[in-house]
C-alpha positions in Angstrom: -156.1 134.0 147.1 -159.6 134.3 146.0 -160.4 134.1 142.3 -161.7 137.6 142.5 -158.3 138.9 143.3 -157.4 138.1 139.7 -159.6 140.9 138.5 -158.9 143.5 141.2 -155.8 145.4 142.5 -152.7 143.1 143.4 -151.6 143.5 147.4 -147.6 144.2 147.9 -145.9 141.9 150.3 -142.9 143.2 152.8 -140.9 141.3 154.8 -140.7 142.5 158.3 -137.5 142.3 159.8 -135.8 142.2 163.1 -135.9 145.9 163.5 -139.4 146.1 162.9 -139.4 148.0 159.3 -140.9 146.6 156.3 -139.1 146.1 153.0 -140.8 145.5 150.0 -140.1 142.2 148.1 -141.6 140.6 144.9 -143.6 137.1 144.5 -145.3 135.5 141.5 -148.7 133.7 141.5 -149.1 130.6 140.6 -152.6 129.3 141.2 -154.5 130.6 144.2 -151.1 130.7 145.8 -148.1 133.9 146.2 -144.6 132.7 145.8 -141.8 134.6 147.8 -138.3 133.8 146.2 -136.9 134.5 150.0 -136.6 133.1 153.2 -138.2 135.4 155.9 -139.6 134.8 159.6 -143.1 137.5 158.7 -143.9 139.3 156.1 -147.6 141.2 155.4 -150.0 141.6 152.1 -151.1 145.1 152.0 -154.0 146.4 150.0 -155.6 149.8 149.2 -154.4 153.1 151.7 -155.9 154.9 154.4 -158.8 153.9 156.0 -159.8 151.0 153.7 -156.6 149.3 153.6 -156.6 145.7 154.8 -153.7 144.1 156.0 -152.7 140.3 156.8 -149.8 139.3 158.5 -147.6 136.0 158.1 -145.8 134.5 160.8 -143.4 131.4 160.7 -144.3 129.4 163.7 -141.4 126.8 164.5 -138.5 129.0 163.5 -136.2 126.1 162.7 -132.8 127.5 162.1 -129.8 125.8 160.4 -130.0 122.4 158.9 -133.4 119.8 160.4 -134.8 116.2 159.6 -136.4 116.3 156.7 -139.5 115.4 158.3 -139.4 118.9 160.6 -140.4 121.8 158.9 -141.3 125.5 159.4 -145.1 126.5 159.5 -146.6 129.7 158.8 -149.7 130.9 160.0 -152.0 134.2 159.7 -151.8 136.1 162.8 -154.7 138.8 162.3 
């Protein structure tokens, strides 16, 4: 996240499940980067309400399930 962010309102995270609803989850920062303690397939950052909320959304691309190499893993990328 921008060094800015530091100084300015924190954006919640929620994991979006299978049925479509969001759930609320914690991270920590560390650095310029968020840390979700969970496993999740897309999840979005929401900041400020109404009409001046901004919202990006997380997507795991790859969706390796069960056990892989070690040399396959899971991306994620920013969909909006």
């Amino acid at each position: 996240m921008p060094a800015g962010v530091r100084h300015s309102e924190a954006p919640i995270f929620m994991v979006v499940g299978e049925d479509k609803k969001g759930e609320m989850v914690n991270y920590r920062v560390k650095g310029s980067m968020y840390i979700v303690d969970r496993v999740f397939n897309r999840g979005v950052l929401l900041i400020g309400v109404g009409a001046t909320q901004r919202k990006v959304t997380i997507a795991r691309v790859g969706l390796n399930r069960g056990w892989v190499w070690p040399w396959q893993k899971d991306e994620f990328v920013v969909v909006n």
